[in-house]
N, C-alpha and C positions, 0 to 999 in steps of 0.2 A: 280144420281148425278145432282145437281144441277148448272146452269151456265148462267153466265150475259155477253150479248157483248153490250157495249158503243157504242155506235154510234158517230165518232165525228163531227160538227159542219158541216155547207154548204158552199159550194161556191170552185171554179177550184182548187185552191191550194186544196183542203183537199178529191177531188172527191175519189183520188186513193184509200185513208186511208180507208174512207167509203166504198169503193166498197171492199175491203180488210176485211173489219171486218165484213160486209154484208155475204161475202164469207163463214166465220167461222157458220154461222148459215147454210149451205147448205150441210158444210160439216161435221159439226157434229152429223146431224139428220142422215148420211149416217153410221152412228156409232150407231144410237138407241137414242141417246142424243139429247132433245128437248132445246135451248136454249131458253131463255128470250131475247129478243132485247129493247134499249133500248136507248133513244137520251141522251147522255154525259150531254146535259144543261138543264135537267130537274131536272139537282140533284145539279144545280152550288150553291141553295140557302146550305148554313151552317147549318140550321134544318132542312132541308130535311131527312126524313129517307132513308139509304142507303136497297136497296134488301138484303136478307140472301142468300148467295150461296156459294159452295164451290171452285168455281172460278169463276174469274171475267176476260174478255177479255178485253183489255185495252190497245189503239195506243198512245205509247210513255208513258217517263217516269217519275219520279218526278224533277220539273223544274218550275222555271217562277214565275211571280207575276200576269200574266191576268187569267181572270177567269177561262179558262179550262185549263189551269197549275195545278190552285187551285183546280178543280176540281179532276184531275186525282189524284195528291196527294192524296187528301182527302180519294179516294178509297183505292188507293195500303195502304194507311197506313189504313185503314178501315180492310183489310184481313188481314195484320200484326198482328195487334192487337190482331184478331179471332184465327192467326195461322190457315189460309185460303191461299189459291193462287190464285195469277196473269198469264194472257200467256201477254207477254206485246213482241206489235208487234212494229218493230220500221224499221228504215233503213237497208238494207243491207248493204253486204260489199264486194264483187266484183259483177263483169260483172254489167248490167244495176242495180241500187242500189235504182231505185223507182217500176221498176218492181218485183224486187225481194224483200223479206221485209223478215229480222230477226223478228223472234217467237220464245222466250225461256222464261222457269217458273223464275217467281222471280225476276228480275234483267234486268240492261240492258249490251248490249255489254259483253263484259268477265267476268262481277257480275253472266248473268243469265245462268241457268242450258239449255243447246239445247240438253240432253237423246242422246251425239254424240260422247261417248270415244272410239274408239277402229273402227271409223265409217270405213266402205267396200270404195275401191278407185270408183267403179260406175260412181258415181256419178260427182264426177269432173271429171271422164275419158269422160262423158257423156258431158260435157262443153265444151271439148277439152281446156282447159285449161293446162296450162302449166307451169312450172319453171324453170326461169334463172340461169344460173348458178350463184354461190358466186361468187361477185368482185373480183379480186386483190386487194392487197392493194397499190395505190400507194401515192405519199408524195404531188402532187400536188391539191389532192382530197380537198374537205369542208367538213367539218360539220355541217348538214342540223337539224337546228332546226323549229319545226314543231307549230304553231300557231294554235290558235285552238276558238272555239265561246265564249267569257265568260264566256256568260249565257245559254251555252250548257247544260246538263242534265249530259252530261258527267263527265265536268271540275267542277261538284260540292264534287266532293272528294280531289280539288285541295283545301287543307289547308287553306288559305290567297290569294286563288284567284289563277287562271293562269296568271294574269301580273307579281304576286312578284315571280311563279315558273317559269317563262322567264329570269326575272335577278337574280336568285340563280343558274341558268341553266349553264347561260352564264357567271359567275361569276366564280363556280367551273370549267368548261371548261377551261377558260381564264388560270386557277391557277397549269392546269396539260398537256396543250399541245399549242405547236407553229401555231396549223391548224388552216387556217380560217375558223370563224364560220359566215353560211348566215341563215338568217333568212326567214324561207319562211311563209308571213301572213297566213289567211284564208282568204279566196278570199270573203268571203260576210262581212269580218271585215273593217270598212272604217278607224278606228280609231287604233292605236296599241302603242304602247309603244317605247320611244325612248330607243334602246339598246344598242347603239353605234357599230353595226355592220353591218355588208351588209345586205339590205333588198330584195328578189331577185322579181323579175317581170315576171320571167320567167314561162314556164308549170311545172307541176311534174315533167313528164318524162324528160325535161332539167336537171331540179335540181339533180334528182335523178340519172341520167346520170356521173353527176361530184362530188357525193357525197360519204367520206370515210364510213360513216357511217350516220343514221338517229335518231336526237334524239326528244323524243316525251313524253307529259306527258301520253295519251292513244288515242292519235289521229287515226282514220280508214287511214291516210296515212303510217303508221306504217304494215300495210299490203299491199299495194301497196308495198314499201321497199321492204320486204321479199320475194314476188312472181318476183320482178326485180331482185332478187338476193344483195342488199344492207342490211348489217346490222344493228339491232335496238337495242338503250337503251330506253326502257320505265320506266316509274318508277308508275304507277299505274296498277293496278289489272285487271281496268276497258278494258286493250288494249289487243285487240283481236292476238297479237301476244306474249303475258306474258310468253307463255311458254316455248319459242323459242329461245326468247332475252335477253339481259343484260337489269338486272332492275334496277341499279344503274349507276351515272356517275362517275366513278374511274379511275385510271390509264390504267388496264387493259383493261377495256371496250371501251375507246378511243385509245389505240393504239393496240391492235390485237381483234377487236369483236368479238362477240361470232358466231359462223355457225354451227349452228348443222342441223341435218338431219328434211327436214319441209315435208314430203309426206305425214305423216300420219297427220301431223299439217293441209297440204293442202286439206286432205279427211276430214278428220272430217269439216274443215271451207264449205264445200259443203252441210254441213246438220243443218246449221245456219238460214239457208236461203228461201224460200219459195216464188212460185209465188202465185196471186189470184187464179188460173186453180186447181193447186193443193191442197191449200186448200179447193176451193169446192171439190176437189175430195174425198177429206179425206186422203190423204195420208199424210197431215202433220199432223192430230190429232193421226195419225196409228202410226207415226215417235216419234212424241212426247206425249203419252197418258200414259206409264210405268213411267212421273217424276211426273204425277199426282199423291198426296197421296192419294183423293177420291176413284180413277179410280182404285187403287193398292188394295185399302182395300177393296172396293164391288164387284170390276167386272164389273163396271156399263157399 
């Protein structure tokens, strides 16, 4: 089987990322698998010929107009094309969320496949991690709308943009119940959209603290919510809590949200996740090597 890991760019911001996909080369040789390593901006030029491989390791996802946006694109839709695959490493989503880095085929966040249905509790027992009980409902709660990066990788499934999915949000909301809605920005956003509602200043856990419910196009606060015990309407694919939540904003969903049972939601969300250690180790190529179709068809 063949296999390419990118290297991305230099310099503090990006040390992690590197030492993260450096990792994948240590821990896949501990599997038999010789990868190719390979620096991201050697292939920024557009004739550059891409390597043939049957995956391609690749930090983060299709996004952006600077070069190594352009680049990475260039790739994932490179194995697309082949009907080839990506392990495309990105952020995690609880406990420390630069130490820990999602790794799943295909996709990013709730698009990619993490080989974790039905996953063993272990591992988040391992965490000590825990969950809150469901809210109350009660009448003097908000409704916490959830802001998110424009030109995030994410919100590129948002239609017409996440600004026009902020005021259709707030719009339908406004047309089906009395609660106030606060708007909580993203905190690396300087610029946001006037909504004509509360815009809060506060932390998460404040917010989250006085909120009926959480509404989000597929923001990773969407799981912070659910582990406080607060309920979520998402309405993209992409939120790591789709399968839990109300995925439309209707009557029903604003005034009794949906609670269903999240343990097994909680155990599987534990095997999204991966520090550097572990993948030198090889346990997340051991974790995730059965969504590989190379690895299924030879035994490689």
């Amino acid at each position: 089987m063949r296999v390419v890991i990118f290297i991305p760019r230099d310099g503090s911001e990006y040390n992690y990322n590197r030492s993260h996909c450096l990792a994948w080369n240590r821990g896949m040789q501990k599997h038999g698998i010789i990868p190719q390593v390979v620096k991201l901006k050697d292939y920024s030029d557009e004739d550059a010929s891409l390597p043939d491989a049957d995956v391609y390791v690749v930090r983060g996802w299709k996004k952006g107009h600077h070069l190594e946006c352009r680049t990475r694109t260039r790739l994932i839709e490179h194995q697309e094309k082949h009907n080839r695959q990506c392990l495309i490493i990105d952020q995690g989503y609880v406990k420390d969320r630069i130490v820990y880095r999602s790794v799943g085929w295909d996709g990013l966040n709730g698009r990619a496949d993490f080989c974790n249905s039905d996953s063993p509790s272990t591992r988040w027992q391992e965490w000590g991690m825990g969950l809150k009980p469901w809210q109350d409902i009660r009448e003097d709660n908000v409704i916490l709308l959830i802001g998110q990066k424009p030109r995030d990788a994410a919100v590129l499934y948002a239609k017409n943009g996440i600004n026009e999915w902020y005021e259709q949000s707030v719009s339908k909301i406004q047309n089906l119940t009395n609660r106030k809605i606060v708007f909580r920005p993203n905190p690396r956003v300087k610029v946001n959209p006037e909504l004509g509602v509360e815009v809060s200043t506060n932390t998460l856990e404040e917010d989250l603290n006085r909120s009926h419910v959480v509404v989000t196009f597929n923001s990773n606060a969407g799981t912070d919510a659910v582990i406080a015990g607060i309920p979520v309407i998402n309405t993209d694919e992409g939120s790591m809590v789709w399968d839990i939540s109300s995925r439309e904003i209707d009557q029903s969903s604003l005034d009794i949200p949906l609670r269903l049972n999240r343990k097994q939601w909680a155990w599987n969300l534990a095997y999204t996740q991966w520090t550097r250690e572990e993948v030198t180790e090889g346990l997340t190529w051991d974790h995730l090597k059965e969504g590989c179709n190379s690895y299924v068809c030879s035994g490689a």
